[in-house]
C-alpha positions as CSV (number, residue, x, y, z in Angstrom):
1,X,8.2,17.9,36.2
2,X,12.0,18.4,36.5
3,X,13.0,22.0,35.2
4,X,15.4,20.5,32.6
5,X,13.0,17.8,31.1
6,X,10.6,20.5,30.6
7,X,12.8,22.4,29.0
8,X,13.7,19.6,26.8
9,X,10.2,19.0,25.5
10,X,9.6,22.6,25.1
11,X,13.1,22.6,22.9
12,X,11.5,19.2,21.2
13,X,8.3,21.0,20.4
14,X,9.8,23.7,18.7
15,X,12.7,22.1,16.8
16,X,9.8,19.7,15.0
17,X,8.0,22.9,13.6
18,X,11.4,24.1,12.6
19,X,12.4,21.6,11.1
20,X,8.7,21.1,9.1
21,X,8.8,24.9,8.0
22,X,12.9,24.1,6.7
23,X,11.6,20.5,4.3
24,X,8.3,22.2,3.5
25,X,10.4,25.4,2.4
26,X,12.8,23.4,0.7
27,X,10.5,21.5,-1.3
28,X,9.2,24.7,-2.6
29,X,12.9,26.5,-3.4
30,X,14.7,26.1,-6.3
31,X,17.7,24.1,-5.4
32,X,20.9,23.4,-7.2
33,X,22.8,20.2,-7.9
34,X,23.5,18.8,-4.6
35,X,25.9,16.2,-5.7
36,X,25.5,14.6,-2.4
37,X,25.8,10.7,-2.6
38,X,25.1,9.9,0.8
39,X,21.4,11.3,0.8
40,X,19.7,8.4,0.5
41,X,21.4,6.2,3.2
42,X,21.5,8.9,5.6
43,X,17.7,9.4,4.6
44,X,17.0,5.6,5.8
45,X,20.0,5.3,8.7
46,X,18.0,8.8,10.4
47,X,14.3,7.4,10.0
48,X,15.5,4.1,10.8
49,X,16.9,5.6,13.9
50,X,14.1,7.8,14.4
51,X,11.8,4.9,14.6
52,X,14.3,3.2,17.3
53,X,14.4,6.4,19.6
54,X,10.1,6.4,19.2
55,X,10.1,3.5,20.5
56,X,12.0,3.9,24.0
57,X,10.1,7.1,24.2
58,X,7.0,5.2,24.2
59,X,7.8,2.1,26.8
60,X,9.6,4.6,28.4
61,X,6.4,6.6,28.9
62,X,3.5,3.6,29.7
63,X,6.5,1.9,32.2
64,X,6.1,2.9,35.6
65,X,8.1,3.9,37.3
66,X,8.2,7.1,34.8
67,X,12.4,7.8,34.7
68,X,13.4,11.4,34.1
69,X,16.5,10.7,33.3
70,X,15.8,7.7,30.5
71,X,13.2,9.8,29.0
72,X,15.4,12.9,29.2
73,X,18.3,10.9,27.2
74,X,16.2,9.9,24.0
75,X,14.6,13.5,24.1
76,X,18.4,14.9,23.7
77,X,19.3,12.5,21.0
78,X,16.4,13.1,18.9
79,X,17.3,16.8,19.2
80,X,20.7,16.5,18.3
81,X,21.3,14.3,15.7
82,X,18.3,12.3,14.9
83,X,15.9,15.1,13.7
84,X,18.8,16.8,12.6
85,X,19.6,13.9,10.4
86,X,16.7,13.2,8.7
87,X,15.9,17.3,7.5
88,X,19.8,17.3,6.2
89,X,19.0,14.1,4.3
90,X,15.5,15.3,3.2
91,X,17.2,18.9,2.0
92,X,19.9,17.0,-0.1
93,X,17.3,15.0,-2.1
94,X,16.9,18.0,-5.0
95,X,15.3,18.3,-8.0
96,X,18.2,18.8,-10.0
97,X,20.0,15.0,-8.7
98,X,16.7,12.8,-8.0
99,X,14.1,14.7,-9.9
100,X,11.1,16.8,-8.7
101,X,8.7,14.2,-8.0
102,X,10.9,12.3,-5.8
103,X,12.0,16.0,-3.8
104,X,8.1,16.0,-3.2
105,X,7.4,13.1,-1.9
106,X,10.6,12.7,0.4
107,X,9.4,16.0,1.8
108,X,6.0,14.9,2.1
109,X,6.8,11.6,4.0
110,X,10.0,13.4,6.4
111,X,7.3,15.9,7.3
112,X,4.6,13.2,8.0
113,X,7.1,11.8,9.9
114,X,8.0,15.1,12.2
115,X,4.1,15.9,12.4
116,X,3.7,12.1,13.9
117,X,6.7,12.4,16.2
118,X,5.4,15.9,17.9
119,X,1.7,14.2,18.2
120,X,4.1,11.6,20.4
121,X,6.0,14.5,22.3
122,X,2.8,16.1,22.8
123,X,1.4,13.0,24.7
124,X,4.5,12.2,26.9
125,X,4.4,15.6,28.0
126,X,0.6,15.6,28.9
127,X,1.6,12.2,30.9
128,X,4.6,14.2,32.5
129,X,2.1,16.9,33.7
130,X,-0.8,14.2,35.2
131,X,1.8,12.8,37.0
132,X,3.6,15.8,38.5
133,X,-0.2,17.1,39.4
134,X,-0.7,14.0,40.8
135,X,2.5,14.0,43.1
136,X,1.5,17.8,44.0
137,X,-1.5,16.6,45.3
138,X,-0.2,14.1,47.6
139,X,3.3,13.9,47.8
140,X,3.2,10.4,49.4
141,X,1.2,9.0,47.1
142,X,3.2,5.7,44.9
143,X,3.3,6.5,41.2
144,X,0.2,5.3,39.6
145,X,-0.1,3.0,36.1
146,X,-1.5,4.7,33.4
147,X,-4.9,4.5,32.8
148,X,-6.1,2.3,29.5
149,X,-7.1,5.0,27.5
150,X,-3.8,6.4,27.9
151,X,-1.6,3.4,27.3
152,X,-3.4,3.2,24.5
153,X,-3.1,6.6,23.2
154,X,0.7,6.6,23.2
155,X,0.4,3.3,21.5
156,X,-1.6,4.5,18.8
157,X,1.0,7.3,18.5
158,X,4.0,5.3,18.4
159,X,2.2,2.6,15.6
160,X,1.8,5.7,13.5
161,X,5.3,7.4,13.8
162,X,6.7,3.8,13.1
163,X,4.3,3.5,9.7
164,X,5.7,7.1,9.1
165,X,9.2,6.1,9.5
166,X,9.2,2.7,7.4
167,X,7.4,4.9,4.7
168,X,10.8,7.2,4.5
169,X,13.0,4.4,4.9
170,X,11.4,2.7,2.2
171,X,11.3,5.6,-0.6
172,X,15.1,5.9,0.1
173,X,15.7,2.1,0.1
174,X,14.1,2.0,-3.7
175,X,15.1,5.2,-4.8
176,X,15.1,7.0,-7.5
177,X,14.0,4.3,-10.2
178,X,11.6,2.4,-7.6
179,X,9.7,5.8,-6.8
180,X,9.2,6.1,-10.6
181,X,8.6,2.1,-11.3
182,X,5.9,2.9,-8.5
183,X,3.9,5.5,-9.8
184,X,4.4,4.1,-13.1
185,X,1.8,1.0,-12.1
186,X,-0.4,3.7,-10.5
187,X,-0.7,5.2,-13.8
188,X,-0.7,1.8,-15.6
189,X,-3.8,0.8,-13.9
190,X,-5.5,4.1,-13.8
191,X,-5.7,3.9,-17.9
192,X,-6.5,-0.1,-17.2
193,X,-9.5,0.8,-15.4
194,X,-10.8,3.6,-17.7
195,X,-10.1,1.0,-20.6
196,X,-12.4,-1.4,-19.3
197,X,-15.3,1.2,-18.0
198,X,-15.2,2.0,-21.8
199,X,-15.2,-1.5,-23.2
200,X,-18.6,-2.5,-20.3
201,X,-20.0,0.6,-21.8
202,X,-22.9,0.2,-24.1
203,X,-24.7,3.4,-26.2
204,X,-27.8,1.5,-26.4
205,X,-28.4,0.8,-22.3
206,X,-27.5,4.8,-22.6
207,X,-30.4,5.4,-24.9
208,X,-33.0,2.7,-23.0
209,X,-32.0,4.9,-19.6
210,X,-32.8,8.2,-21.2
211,X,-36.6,6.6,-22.4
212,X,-37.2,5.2,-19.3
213,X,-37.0,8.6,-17.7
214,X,-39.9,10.3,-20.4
215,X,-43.2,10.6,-18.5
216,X,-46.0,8.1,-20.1
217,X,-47.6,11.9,-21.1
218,X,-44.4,12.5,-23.7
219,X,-44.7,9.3,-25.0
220,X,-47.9,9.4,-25.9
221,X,-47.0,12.8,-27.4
222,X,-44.2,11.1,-29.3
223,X,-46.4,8.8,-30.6
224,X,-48.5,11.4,-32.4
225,X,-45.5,13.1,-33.7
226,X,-45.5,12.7,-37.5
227,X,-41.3,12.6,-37.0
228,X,-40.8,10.3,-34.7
229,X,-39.7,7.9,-37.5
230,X,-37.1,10.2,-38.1
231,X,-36.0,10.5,-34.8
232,X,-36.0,6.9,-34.4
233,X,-33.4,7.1,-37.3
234,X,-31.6,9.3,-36.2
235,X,-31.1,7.7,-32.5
236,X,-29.9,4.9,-34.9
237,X,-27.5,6.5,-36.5
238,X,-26.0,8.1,-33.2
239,X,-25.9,5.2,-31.5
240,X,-24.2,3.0,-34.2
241,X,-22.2,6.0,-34.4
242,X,-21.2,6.1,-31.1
243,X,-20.4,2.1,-31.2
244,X,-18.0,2.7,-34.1
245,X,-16.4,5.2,-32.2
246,X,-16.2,3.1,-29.2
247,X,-14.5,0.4,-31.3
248,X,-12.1,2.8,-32.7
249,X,-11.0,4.4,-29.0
250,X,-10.7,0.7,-27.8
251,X,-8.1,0.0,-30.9
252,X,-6.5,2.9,-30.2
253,X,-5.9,2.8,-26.7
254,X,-4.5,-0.2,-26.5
255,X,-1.0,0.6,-27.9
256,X,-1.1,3.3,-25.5
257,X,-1.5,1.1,-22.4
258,X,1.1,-0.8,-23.8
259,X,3.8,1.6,-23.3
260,X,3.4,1.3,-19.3
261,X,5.1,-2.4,-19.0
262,X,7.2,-2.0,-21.7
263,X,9.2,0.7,-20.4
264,X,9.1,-0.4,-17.0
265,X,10.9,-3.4,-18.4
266,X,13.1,-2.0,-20.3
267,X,14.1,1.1,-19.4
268,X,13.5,1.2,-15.7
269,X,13.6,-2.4,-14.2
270,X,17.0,-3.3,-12.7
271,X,19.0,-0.3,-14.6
272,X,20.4,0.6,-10.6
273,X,21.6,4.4,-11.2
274,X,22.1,4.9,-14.2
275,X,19.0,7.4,-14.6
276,X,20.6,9.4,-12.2
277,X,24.5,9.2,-13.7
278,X,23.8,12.9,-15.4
279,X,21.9,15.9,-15.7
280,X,21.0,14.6,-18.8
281,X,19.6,11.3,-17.4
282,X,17.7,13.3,-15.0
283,X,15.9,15.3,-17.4
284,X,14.7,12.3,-19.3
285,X,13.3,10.9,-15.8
286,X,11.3,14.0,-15.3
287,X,10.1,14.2,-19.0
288,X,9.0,10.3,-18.8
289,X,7.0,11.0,-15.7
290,X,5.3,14.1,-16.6
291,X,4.1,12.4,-19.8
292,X,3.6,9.0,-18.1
293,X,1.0,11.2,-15.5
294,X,-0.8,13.1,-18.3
295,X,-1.9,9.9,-20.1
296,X,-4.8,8.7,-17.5
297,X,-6.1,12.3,-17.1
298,X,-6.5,12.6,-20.8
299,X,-7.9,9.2,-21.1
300,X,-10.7,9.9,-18.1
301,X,-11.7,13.3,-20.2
302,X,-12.0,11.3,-23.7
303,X,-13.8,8.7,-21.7
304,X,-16.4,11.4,-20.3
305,X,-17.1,13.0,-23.9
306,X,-17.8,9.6,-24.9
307,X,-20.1,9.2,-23.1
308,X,-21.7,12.6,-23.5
309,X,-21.8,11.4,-27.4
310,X,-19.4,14.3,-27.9
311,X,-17.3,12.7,-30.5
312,X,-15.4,15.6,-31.8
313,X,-14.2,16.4,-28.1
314,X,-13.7,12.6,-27.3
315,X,-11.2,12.3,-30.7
316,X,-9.3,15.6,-29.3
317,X,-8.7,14.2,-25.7
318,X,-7.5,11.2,-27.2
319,X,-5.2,13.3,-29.8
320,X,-3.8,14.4,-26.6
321,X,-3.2,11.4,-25.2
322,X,-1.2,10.1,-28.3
323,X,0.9,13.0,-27.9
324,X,2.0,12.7,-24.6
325,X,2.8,8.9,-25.1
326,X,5.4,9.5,-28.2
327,X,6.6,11.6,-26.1
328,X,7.1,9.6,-23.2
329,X,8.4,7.0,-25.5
330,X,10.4,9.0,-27.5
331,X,12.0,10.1,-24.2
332,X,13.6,6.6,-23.4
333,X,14.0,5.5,-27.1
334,X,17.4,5.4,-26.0
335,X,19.2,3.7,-23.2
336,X,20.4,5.3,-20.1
337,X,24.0,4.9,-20.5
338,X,23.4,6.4,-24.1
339,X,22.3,9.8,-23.3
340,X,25.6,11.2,-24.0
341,X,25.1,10.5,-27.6
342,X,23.1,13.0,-28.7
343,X,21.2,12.6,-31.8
344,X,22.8,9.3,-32.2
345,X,20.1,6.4,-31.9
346,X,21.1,3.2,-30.3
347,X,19.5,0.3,-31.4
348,X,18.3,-2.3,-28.9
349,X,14.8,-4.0,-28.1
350,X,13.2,-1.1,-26.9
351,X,14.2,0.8,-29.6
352,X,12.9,-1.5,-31.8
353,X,9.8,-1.8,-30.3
354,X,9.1,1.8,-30.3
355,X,9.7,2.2,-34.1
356,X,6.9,-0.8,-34.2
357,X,4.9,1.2,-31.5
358,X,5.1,4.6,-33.7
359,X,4.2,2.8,-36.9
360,X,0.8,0.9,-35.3
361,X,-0.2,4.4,-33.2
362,X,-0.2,6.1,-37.1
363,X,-2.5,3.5,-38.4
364,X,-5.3,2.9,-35.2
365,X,-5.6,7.2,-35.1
366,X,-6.5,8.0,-38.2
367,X,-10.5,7.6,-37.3
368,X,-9.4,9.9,-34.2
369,X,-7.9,12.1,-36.4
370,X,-10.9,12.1,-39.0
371,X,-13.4,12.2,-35.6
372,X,-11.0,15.2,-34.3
373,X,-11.8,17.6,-37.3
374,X,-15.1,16.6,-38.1
């Protein structure tokens, strides 16, 4: 191998965990308002190119005859402006312009990115040293094809530096409001699927399981027992209790699903960036999302003291979860372009809806709140 390619992967190696320890450090700093404009194209131009460069590399590599030179040239343009690039563009995304969420997972999916890339590196260089030990060995001998296996291998590498690449390129192509519209139907089904394990749930198949597991030896015993007609009464009375309590989640989780469309809709379909116009806006993203997350957490915990036949604990999960959906919808009562106005409430559908939302949340928890205390 030629003294400066080596060099060149060597400087390739190292530059990649540079640049990983600079996004991973970044994403962990407090950063101030970058006002930078250009992130986001630059973000998708670099990854874009990124991808492009990858894939020269990789014919470049499984090609015989191997070229130095070739291989040399995309090497030297990943080090000095592609990688470059795409850390700049990843550093420039902060919390305090694109919100912290979307810092995270830019610097998640730059550094999956790098860590794909050096796996790449890593495997043209081991090519680079069969080959040279191959020449040592017998300087006359033709250049060889690479084996299957090995073809392969760098293959495999590339597919999974592309996948890396088009990931980036695509979190900067929908931004902002397409990260959050996004994760927004992730949470949307999460509380979709815990609504229906709750309404396939029955108390009574609970209360057949638990029998079934008795030994014929404590039945008999039960049998005997001058209370097991109180018992029997009692398992009544839990079981009817936990079927009215069932009923009464159902009714009032169903508003709360509700709020996941209708914000989407409203306040984050096609609005372009308008979220993102002030500090303001940007603090209302992050509010929405950290409430919007909460939700299917607090749903999964009133769902598991249900069906522990913990009522009381059930009622104050789901207290919970009411209070982290007025607040996500309180957050966006009022349009984007509005934020400016303060205390002053604008009045458009959304708006209205949520005054209906508020009004139907009061009636469906008042057996939560009755359960919560009890």
């Amino acid at each position: 191998m030629s003294k400066q390619l080596a060099t060149l992967l060597a400087t390739t190696l190292a530059l990649i965990d540079q640049f990983q320890e600079t996004v991973s450090s970044s994403a962990r700093a407090e950063q101030p308002s970058s006002k930078d404009a250009q992130a986001l194209p630059l973000l998708s131009a670099s990854s874009a190119t990124l991808k492009a460069q990858v894939t020269k590399l990789s014919l470049l590599t499984i090609t015989s005859p191997f070229t130095h030179s070739a291989v040399a040239g995309v090497l030297r343009a990943c080090n000095d402006s592609v990688l470059p690039s795409l850390v700049t563009a990843a550093m420039l995304v902060t919390p305090a312009d694109y919100t912290k969420a979307f810092q995270a997972e830019v610097c998640l999916l730059v550094r999956a990115a790098l860590s794909e890339f050096r796996v790449l590196v890593v495997l043209v260089k081991d090519v680079l040293e069969k080959k040279e030990k191959e020449k040592g060995e017998d300087p006359k001998k033709k250049e060889g094809e690479l084996v299957k296996s090995e073809k392969e291998a760098v293959t495999r590498a590339t597919g999974r530096v592309w996948d890396s690449c088009d990931a980036v390129t695509e979190v900067a192509t929908k931004g902002v409001v397409g990260f959050v519209m996004h994760r927004v139907e992730q949470w949307r089904d999460l509380v979709r699927d815990a609504v229906q394990e709750i309404e396939e749930w029955d108390p009574e198949e609970d209360d057949d399981f638990f029998e079934d597991l008795m030994g014929e030896e404590d039945k008999e015993d039960d049998d005997e027992d001058d209370d097991d007609d109180d018992d029997d009464e009692d398992d009544e009375e839990e079981t009817a209790a936990l079927k009215e309590q069932k009923k009464n989640t159902l009714r009032f989780l169903k508003p709360i699903a509700q709020i996941y469309p209708s914000i989407a809709t409203n306040r984050l379909k096609n609005v372009g960036k308008a979220p993102l116009s002030s500090a303001g806006g940007v603090a209302k993203l992050e509010a929405l999302m950290l409430n919007l997350q909460s939700i299917p957490e607090q749903v999964d915990e009133a769902a598991g003291a249900l069906y522990e036949a913990n009522m009381a604990k059930a009622a104050k999960f789901l207290k919970k979860t009411q209070k982290h959906a007025a607040q996500a919808v309180e957050s966006v009562a009022s349009p984007w372009n509005d934020v400016a106005a303060g205390d002053k409430r604008v009045t458009d559908k959304f708006s209205i809806w949520s005054s209906a939302w508020f009004k139907v949340m009061d009636e469906v928890s008042k057996p939560i709140d009755a359960a919560a205390t009890a």
